[in-house]
TIFI-351335 format. One record per residue (C-alpha): x, y, z; residue in three letters. Coordinates in steps of 0.05 Angstrom, whole numbers, padded with zeros to 5 digits, always signed. Last residue first. Example, Ala and Ser with C-alpha at 12.3 -4.5 7.8 and 13.67 -1.06 7.14 Angstrom:
<pts>
+00273-00021+00143SER+00246-00090+00156ALA
</pts>
This chain:
<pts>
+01091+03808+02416UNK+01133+03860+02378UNK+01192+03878+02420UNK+01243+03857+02376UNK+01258+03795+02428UNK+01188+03784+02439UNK+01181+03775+02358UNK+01242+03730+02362UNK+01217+03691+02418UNK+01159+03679+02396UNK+01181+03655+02319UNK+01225+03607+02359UNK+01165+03574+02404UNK+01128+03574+02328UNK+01189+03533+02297UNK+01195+03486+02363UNK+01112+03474+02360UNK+01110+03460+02281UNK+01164+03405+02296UNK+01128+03372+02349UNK+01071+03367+02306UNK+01117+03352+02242UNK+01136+03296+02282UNK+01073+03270+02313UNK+01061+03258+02243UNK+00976+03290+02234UNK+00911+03269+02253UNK+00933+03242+02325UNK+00899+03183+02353UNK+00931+03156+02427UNK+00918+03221+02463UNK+00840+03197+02445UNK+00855+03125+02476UNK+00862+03144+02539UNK+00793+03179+02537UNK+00772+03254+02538UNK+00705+03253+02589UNK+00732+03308+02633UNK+00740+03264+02699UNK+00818+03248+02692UNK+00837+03313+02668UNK+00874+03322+02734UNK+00941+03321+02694UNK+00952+03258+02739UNK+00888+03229+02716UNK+00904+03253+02645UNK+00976+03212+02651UNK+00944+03151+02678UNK+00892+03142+02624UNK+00945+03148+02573UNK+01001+03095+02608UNK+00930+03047+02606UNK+00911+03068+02531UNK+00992+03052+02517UNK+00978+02985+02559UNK+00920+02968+02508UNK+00959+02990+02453UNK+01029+02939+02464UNK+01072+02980+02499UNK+01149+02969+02468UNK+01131+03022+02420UNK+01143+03074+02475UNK+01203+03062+02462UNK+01206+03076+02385UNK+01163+03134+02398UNK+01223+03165+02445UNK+01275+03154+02405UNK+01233+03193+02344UNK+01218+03249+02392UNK+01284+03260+02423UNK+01313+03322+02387UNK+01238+03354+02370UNK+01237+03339+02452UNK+01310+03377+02454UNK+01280+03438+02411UNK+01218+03443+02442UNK+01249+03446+02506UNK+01256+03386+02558UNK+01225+03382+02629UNK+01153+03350+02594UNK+01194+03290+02575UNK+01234+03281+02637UNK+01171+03302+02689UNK+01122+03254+02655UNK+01173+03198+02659UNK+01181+03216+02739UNK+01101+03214+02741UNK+01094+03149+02713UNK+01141+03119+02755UNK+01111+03138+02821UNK+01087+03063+02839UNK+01106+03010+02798UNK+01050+02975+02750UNK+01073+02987+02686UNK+01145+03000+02690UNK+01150+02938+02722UNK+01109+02901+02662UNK+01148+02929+02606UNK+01218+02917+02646UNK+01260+02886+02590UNK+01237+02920+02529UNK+01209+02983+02565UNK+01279+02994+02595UNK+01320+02988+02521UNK+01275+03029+02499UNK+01284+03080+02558UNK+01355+03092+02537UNK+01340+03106+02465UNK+01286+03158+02482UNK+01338+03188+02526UNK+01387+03192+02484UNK+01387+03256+02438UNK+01344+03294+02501UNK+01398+03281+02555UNK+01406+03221+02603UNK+01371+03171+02632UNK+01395+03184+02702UNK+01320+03205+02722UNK+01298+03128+02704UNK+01355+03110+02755UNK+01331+03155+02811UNK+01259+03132+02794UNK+01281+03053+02796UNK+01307+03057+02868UNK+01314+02996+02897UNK+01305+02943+02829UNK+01274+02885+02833UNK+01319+02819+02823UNK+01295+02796+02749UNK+01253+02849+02718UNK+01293+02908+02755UNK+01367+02871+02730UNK+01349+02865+02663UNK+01312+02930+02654UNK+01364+02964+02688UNK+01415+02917+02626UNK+01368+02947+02579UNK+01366+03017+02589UNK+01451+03011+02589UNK+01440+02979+02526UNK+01400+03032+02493UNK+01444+03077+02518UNK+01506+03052+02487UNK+01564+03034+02532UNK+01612+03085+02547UNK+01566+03114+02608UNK+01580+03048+02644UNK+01538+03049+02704UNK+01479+03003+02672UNK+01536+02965+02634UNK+01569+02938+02707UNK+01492+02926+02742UNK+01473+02880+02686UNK+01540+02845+02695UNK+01523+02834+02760UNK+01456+02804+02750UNK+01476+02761+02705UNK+01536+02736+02757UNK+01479+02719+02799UNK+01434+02682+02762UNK+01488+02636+02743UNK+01455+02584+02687UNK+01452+02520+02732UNK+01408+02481+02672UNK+01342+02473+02712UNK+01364+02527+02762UNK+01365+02580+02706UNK+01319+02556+02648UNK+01258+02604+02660UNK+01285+02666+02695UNK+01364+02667+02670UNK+01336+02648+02589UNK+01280+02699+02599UNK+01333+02744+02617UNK+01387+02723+02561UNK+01335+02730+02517UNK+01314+02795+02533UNK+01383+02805+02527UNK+01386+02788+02459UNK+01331+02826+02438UNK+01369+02894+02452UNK+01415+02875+02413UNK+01359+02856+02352UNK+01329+02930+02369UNK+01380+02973+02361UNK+01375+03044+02393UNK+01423+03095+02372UNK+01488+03101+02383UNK+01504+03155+02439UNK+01564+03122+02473UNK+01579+03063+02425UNK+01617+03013+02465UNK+01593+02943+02469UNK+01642+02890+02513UNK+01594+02877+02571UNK+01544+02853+02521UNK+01592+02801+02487UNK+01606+02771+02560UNK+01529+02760+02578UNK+01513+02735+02508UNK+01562+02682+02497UNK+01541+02658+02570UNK+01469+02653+02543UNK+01498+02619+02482UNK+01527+02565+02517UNK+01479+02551+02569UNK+01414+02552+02517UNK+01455+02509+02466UNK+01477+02454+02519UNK+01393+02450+02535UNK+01381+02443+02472UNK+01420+02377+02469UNK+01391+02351+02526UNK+01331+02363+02494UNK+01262+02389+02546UNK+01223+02410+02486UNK+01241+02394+02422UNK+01179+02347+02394UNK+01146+02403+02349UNK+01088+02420+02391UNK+01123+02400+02458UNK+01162+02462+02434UNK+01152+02503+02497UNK+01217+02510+02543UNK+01281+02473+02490UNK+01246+02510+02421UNK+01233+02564+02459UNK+01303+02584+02491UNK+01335+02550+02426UNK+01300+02607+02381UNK+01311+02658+02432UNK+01395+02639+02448UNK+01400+02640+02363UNK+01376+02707+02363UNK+01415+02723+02414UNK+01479+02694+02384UNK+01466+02742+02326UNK+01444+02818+02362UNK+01516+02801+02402UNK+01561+02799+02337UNK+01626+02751+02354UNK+01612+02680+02354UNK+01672+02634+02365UNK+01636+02606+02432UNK+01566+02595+02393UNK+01607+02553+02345UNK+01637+02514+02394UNK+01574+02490+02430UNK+01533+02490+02358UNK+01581+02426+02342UNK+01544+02373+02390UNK+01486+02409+02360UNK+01500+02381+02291UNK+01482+02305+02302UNK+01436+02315+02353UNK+01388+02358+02315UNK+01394+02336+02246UNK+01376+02264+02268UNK+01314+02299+02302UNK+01292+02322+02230UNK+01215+02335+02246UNK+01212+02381+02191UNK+01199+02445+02232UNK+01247+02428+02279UNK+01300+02423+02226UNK+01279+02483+02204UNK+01288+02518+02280UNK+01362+02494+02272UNK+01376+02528+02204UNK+01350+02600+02230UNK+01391+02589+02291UNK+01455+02577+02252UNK+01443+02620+02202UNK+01435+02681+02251UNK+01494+02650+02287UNK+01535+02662+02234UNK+01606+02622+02269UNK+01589+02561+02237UNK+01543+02568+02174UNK+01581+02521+02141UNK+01561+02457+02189UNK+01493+02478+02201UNK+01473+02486+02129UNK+01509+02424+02101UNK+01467+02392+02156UNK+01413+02419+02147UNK+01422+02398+02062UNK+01422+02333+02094UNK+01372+02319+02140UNK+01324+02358+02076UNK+01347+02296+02043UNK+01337+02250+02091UNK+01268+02265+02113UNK+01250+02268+02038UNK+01276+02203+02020UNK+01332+02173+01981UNK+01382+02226+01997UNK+01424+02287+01981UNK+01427+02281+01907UNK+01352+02271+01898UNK+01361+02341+01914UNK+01372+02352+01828UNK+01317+02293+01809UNK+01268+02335+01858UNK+01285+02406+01826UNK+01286+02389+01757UNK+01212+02358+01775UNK+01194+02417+01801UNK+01217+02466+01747UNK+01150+02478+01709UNK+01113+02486+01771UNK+01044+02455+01799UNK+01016+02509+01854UNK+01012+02501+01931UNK+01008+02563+01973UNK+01010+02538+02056UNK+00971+02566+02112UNK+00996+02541+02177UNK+00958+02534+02245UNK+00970+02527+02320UNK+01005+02601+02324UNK+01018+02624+02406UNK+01093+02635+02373UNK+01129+02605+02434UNK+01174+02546+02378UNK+01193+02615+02336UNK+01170+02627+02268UNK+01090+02595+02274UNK+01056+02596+02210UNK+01028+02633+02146UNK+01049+02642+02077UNK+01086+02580+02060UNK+01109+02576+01997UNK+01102+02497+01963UNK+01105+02506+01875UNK+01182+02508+01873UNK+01219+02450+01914UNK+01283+02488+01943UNK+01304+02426+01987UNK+01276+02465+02047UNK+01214+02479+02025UNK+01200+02398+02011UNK+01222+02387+02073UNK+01172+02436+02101UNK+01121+02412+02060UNK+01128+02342+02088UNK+01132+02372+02162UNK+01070+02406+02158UNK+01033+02346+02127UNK+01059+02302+02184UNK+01040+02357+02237UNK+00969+02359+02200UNK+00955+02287+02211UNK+00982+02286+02276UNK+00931+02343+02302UNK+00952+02405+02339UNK+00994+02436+02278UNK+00925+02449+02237UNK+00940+02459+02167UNK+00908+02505+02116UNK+00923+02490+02041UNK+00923+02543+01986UNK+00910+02532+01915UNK+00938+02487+01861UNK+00929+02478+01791UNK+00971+02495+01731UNK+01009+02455+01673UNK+01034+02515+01652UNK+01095+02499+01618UNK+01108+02419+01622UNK+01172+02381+01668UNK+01127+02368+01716UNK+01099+02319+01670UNK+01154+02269+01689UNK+01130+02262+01759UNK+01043+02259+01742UNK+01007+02325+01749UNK+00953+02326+01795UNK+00947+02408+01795UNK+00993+02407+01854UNK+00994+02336+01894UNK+00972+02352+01970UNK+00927+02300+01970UNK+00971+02267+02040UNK+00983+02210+02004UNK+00988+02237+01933UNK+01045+02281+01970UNK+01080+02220+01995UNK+01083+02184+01931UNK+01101+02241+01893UNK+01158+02256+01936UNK+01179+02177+01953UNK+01179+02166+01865UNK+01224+02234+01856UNK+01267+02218+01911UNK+01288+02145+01889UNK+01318+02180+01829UNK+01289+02178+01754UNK+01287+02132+01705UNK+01258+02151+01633UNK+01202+02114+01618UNK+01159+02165+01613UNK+01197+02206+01561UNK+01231+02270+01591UNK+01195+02331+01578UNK+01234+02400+01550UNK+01210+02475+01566UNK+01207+02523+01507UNK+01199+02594+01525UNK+01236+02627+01475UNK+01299+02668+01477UNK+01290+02700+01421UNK+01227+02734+01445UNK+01249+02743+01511UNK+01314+02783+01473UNK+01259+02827+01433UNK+01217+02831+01501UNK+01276+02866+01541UNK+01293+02913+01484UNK+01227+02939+01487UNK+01222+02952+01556UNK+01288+02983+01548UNK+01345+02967+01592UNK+01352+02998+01654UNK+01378+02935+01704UNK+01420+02896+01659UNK+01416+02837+01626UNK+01458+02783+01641UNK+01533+02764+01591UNK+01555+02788+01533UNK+01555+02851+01498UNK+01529+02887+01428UNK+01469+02837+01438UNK+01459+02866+01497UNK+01438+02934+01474UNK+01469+02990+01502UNK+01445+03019+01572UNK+01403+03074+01586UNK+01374+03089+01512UNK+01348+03153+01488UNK+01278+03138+01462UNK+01250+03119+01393UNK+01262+03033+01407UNK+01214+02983+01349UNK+01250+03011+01279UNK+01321+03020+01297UNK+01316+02963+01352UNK+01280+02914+01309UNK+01339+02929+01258UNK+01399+02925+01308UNK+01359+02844+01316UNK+01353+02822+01246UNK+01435+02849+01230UNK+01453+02816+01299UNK+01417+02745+01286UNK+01442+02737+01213UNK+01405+02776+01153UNK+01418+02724+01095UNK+01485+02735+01042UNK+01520+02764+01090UNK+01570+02826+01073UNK+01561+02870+01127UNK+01524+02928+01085UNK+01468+02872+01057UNK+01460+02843+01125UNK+01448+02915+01141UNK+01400+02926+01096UNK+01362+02865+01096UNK+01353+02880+01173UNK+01327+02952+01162UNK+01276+02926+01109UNK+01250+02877+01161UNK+01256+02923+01210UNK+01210+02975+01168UNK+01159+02924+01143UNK+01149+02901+01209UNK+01143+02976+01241UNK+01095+02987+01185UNK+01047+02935+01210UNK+01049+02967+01280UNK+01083+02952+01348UNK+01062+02989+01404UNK+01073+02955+01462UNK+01002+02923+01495UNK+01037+02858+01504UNK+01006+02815+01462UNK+01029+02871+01414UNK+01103+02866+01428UNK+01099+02786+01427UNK+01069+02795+01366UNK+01126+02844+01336UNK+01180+02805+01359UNK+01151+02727+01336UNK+01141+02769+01268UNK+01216+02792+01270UNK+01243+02723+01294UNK+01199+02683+01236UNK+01234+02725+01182UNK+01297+02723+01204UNK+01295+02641+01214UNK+01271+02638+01140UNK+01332+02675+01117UNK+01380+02640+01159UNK+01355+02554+01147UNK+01294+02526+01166UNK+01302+02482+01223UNK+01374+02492+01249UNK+01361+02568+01245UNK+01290+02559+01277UNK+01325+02529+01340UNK+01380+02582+01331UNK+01329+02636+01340UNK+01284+02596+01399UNK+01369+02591+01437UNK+01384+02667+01433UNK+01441+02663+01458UNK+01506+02607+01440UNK+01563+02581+01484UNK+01564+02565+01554UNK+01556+02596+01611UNK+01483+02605+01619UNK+01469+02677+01650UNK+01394+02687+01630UNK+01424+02728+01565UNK+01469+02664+01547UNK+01407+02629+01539UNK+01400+02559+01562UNK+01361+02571+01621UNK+01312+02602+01585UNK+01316+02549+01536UNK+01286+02502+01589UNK+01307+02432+01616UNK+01270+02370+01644UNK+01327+02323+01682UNK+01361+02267+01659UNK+01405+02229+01713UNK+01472+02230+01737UNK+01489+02206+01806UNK+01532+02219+01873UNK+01551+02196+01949UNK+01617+02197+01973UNK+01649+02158+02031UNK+01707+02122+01994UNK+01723+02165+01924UNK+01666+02151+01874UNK+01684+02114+01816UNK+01732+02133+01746UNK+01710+02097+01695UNK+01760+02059+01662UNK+01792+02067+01596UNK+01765+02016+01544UNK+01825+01962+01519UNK+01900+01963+01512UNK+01925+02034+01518UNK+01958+02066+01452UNK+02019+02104+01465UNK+02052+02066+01404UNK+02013+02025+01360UNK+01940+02012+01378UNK+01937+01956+01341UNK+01917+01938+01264UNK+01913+01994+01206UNK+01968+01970+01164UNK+02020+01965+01213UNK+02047+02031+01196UNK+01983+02072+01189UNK+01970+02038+01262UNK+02039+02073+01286UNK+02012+02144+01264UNK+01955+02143+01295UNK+01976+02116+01359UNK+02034+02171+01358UNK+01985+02234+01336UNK+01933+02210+01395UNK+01960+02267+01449UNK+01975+02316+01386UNK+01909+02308+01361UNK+01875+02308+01426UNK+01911+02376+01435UNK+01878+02412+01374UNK+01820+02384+01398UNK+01805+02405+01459UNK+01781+02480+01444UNK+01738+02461+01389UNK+01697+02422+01448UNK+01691+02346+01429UNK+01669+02306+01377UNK+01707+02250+01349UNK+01694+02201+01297UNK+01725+02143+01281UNK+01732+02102+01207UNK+01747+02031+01209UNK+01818+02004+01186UNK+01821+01968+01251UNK+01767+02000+01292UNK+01791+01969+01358UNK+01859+01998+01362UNK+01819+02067+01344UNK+01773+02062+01401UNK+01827+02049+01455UNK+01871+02108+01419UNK+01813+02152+01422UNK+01786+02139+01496UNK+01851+02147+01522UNK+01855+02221+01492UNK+01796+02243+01530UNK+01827+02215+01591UNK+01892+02254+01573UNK+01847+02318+01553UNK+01803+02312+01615UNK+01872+02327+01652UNK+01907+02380+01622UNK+01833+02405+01618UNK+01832+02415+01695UNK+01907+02431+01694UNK+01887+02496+01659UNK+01903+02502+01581UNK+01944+02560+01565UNK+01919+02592+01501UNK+01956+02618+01439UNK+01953+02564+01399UNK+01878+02549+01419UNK+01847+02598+01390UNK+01894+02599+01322UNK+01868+02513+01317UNK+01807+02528+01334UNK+01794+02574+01274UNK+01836+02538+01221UNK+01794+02472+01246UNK+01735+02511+01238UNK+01746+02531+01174UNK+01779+02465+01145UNK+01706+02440+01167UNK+01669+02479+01138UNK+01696+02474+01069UNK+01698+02401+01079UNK+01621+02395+01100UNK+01613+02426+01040UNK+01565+02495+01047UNK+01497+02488+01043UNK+01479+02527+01099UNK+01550+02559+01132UNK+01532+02626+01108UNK+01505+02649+01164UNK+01526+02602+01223UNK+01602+02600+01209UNK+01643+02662+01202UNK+01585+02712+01214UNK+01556+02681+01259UNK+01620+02665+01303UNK+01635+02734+01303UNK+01569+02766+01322UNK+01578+02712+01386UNK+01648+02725+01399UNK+01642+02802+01403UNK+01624+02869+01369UNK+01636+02855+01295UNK+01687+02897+01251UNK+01725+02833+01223UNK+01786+02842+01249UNK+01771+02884+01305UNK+01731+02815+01332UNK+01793+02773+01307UNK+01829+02812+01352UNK+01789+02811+01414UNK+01775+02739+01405UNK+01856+02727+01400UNK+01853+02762+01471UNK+01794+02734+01497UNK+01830+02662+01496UNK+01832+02639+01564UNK+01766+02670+01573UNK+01726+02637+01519UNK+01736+02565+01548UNK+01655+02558+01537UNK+01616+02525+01586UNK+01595+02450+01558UNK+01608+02416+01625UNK+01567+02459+01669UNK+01568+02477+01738UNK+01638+02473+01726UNK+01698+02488+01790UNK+01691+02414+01808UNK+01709+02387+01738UNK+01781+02367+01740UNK+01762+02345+01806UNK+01724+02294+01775UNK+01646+02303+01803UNK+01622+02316+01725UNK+01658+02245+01706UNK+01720+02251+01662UNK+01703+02252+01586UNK+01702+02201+01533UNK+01620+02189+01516UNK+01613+02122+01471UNK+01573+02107+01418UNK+01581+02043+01380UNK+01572+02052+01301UNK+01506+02030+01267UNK+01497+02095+01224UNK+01428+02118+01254UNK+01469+02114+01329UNK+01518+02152+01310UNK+01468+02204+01276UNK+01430+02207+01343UNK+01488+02209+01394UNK+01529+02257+01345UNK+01470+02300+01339UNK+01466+02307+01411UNK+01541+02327+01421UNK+01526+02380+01361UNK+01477+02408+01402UNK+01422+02423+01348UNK+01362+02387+01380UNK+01387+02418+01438UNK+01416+02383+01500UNK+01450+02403+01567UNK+01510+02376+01619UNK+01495+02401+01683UNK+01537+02401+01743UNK+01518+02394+01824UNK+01565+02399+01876UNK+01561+02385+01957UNK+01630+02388+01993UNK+01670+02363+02051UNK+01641+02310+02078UNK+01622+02275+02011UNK+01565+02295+01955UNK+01565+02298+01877UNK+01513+02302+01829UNK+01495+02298+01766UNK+01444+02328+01720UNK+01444+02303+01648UNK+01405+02354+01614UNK+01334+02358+01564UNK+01325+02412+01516UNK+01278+02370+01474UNK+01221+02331+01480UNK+01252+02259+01500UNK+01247+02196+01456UNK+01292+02145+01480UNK+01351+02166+01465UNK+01381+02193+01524UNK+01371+02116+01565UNK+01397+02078+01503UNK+01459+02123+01521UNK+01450+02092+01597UNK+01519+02037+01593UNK+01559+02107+01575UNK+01524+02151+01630UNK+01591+02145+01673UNK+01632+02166+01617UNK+01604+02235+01618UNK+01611+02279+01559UNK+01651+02298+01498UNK+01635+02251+01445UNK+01664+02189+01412UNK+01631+02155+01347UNK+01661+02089+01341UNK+01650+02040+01274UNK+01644+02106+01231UNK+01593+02111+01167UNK+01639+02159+01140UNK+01592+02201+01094UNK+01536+02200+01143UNK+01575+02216+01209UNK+01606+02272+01169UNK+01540+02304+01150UNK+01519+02297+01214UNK+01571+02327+01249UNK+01574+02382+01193UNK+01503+02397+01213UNK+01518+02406+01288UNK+01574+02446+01271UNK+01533+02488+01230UNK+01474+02493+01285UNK+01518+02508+01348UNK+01501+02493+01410UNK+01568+02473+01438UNK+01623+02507+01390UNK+01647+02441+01360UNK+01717+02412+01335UNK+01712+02357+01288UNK+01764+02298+01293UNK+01774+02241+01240UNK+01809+02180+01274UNK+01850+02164+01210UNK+01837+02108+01160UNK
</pts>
């Protein structure tokens, strides 16, 4: 007998019945399915009881890339009907395709998405053909409709005629080149070994037309031996598995999965919307499956406060009838129920068209209503894995260590993670200064670093000098944290070595974003990851030396700075490697400063950061790690008397220089500052890095006083906004000080008005100063006329 091949769409409800129809009338000794080889000894392992959708996650890691794929279930995926019903019949089960880490795979995050692009252009036409608006509408209406009760012949020819045009007219990429020879393997193995036994197939609709012709000459030579051998082409014995290549690490296992993130609409890639309406098509049949969908509509409307009354059923139930009647199906299909909700449910103008008319996301601006009629398809079914399912060494040291530390959310056991609304959970408060809380600090930090929903922290220390000694954490069960364990148990056995990992990866592709870079480096402080540390920092030297944007490699010089001066706290201070980081980067900043030009730019605060940090870096790590204090200082002196480099920096690099060597004359500089539109920006670089000298030097004050009361209402309405941004340098107290100061030199010092009372104004300071220019210009136009 021949190998008997049925094409699929993935989650489809007719070709999962006519795989089970087919399966029962053949009773076949091999039933082969498009998947994973490398879960074929763990099929016992899938069918052992699970709540439905479930996934085989697997993942892939080496030196050179990290990549996970998914590979989902349905009750009415015809690849999981083919398990169950092959299974039921007695034949030997067997998935036939390449590994998810296969190159032939590495551009899939999932193995069942659609080939629908390499054949949009037959789509298109058969789409015209038929008067629907794309591939989904189609495909009901050819197959899902009026498929129920149909011979499993009659559907089948259809499909077959169906794949067959698609794929005539589509190039294959290499990828599927190659899964289609492995694939092809597989079916020449299995039918030497079925003798005059029947074998199934099931793969993608798109692969087999080719799987035919790559099997055709073992086919054809066991008809001529009467059924015995593989004949010509065939291999002798089972294909082998491809392994790992040499210093890669990877797995499959089952993970918890959701409809949500099944649905087309949520940006799945594969195949069928609407998952809860195809669930209830594959249960009850069309007509029954139209019904529930408008009453699960309408409640979910009213549980929503959206109007939705009894007569609005009636109406898009009547609606739907008549436009399955117009379109020629014999029950309202998906579209036909869903255009009627719309006419009767949606009375405004709408923004966007409805996304059943498209494919892909929802977009921003469609209706409210709209929104909760695709939820409500959609569904919010989430799937559980059966207990004894196995799951990666991460998942048992995760729980484990968070029962230890009774930090487990809402007490819910590993494979319940997988449930809706399980709840619990609260906040936590840690104290950093005790080892108990510095190990429950760092577990939840690993934890936040692998991307573990349910642990946010909310409050804590962001640089290694932050005078913060405690950390408030949010911990709540999720529905997607046991997904999330099983899919980073791909990066280690442990939690420390996971989160090493995914640093590393960080580290190592954020090279030349320093942001990143420093961002990366103070997590692995925060999780204790010291193997992190020295392994990547060797690398930070070269990175930090390609870096081009000045405001990044000083954030990166601030975090090291602290983490390599204070961080007994988190076990950095003092490192040798730090220490490299510090040098480098504080170099990187000196020459990237020099080479700003933006004449009158206006002030920017993270470039102005970075040489605070290359000051405190000069003051407080300069003779322990030979930093040249005095080719800082002369490169502060260069881009304070260039007039091409912006003001802000020019402010700075006095600042630099007066906090660091003293400065001769700092009220002949201050006077230098420059016009109205950039003198506020000019003296916010100063205030950053001379807070303190401005402060407490002698005559200051008063030259400051003289350049912003010297300037017309016009140039102060000019400067005002530079000028509150410096003067935002002062923390309040000093501000009350600066205030205090100016009255007494006013001579208002002895009227009873506090500092603080020129600190409070009613009104914008803004529109103050902006009142004052338009009444100083009303004056002078009445004087002018002679009428004042």
């Amino acid at each position: 007998m021949a190998v008997t091949f049925i094409g699929v769409r993935h989650h489809s409800p007719a070709c999962a019945r006519l795989v089970a129809g087919t399966i029962d009338r053949l009773r076949p000794v091999h039933v082969l399915v498009e998947g994973p080889a490398d879960m074929n000894d763990r099929v016992d392992e899938l069918l052992l009881g699970h709540d439905l959708p479930v996934a085989v996650f697997s993942g892939y890691r080496d030196a050179e890339r990290h990549a996970g794929s998914w590979a989902p279930f349905c009750a009415y995926s015809p690849e999981w009907v083919a398990l169950r019903a092959g299974r039921d019949a007695g034949a030997q089960v067997r998935f036939i395709d390449l590994p998810a880490w296969h190159e032939a795979l590495a551009d899939r995050e999932n193995r069942y998405a659609d080939a629908e692009q390499r054949y949009a252009d037959v789509v298109e036409r058969l789409c015209v053909a038929f008067a629907v608006d794309n591939v989904d509408t189609l495909w009901d209406h050819l197959f899902e409709i009026e498929s129920t009760g149909e011979a499993p012949d009659g559907l089948a020819e259809r499909l077959a005629a169906y794949f067959d045009l698609l794929r005539g007219e589509s190039a294959a990429s290499r990828g599927d080149e190659t899964r289609e020879a492995y694939m092809a393997r597989w079916i020449r193995a299995a039918a030497a070994d079925a003798g005059d036994r029947p074998v199934v197939v099931v793969t993608g609709g798109f692969h087999r037309p080719a799987l035919i012709r790559l099997t055709a000459g073992a086919q054809d030579a066991k008809a001529a031996d009467g059924g015995g051998g593989a004949g010509g082409g065939g291999d002798a014995g089972w294909p082998a598995v491809p392994s790992l290549p040499d210093g890669a690490t990877g797995g499959s296992y089952l993970v918890p999965y959701s409809f949500r993130r099944l649905d087309a609409f949520d940006g799945y890639q594969s195949g069928m919307p609407s998952p809860e309406y195809y669930q209830r098509l594959w249960d009850a049949g069309p007509q029954r499956a139209a019904d529930d969908l408008v009453q699960a509509v309408v409640g979910r409307l009213r549980e929503r406060r959206q109007r939705a009354s009894t007569a609005d059923l009636v109406a898009a139930r009547a609606a739907a009838a008549g436009l399955a009647l117009v379109r020629g199906h014999r029950h309202p299909g998906r579209a036909d129920v869903l255009d009627g909700l719309a006419a009767a449910l949606v009375h405004d103008a709408l923004d966007e068209p409805l996304p059943w008319a498209t494919r892909g996301r929802l977009r921003a601006g469609t209706h409210p209503v709209v929104v909760e009629m695709v939820a409500a398809l959609s569904g919010d079914r989430v799937g559980r894995l059966h207990p004894d399912t196995p799951l990666p060494p991460l998942v048992h040291h995760a729980v484990a260590e968070l029962e230890r530390e009774g930090l487990t959310p809402g007490g819910a056991e590993p494979h319940g993670a997988g449930r809706r609304g399980a709840g619990g959970g609260g906040t936590v408060a840690i104290a950093l200064t005790s080892a108990d809380g510095l190990r429950r600090s760092r577990l939840l930090h690993r934890l936040r670093v692998l991307g573990i929903p349910g642990f946010q922290r909310l409050r804590g220390p962001s640089t290694g000098i932050d005078p913060v000694l405690e950390e408030e954490w949010a911990v709540a069960d999720h529905e997607h944290r046991l997904v999330a364990l099983i899919e980073a148990g791909g990066y280690g056995a442990t939690l420390e070595e996971a989160a090493t990992a995914v640093l590393a990866e960080r580290l190592t592709t954020g090279r030349g974003d320093t942001e990143r870079l420093a961002g990366a480096l103070f997590d692995a402080a925060l999780c204790g990851t010291d193997q992190v540390s020295e392994r990547v920092l060797r690398d930070l030297d070269q990175a930090v030396a390609a870096a081009a944007q000045l405001d990044g490699v000083g954030r990166l010089l601030a975090v090291v700075l602290a983490l390599w001066r204070h961080d007994g706290l988190l076990g950095t201070a003092g490192s040798a490697a730090l220490a490299a980081v510090v040098a480098a980067a504080h170099q990187r900043v000196l020459w990237l400063a020099e080479g700003v030009r933006g004449g009158s730019a206006p002030a920017e605060p993270a470039r102005i950061d970075a040489l605070v940090a290359a000051r405190d870096a000069t003051v407080h790590a300069g003779r322990a790690l030979g930093l040249d204090r005095e080719a800082a200082l002369a490169v502060m002196d260069r881009i304070a008397a260039d007039r091409e480099a912006p003001p802000d920096l020019r402010g700075a690099a006095f600042g630099f220089a007066w906090s660091v060597a003293g400065a001769a004359d700092p009220e002949r500089t201050v006077r230098g500052a420059g016009g109205p539109a950039v003198a506020g920006d000019w003296l916010a670089g100063l205030f950053a890095l001379a807070r303190e000298e401005v402060l407490h030097a002698d005559g200051v004050l008063a030259v400051l006083d003289e350049l912003v009361s010297g300037l017309g209402d016009d140039d102060f309405l000019v400067a005002l906004p530079s000028l509150r941004q410096a003067f935002a340098y002062f923390p309040p107290r000093e501000r009350e000080v600066l205030a205090t100061r100016l009255l007494e030199r006013r001579g208002l010092g002895g009227t009873g008005v506090p500092g603080r009372a020129l600190l409070r104004v009613g009104a914008d300071p803004q529109r103050i100063a902006a009142a004052a220019a338009l009444e100083a210009r009303v004056d002078a136009a009445l004087a002018r006329e002679g009428l004042l």
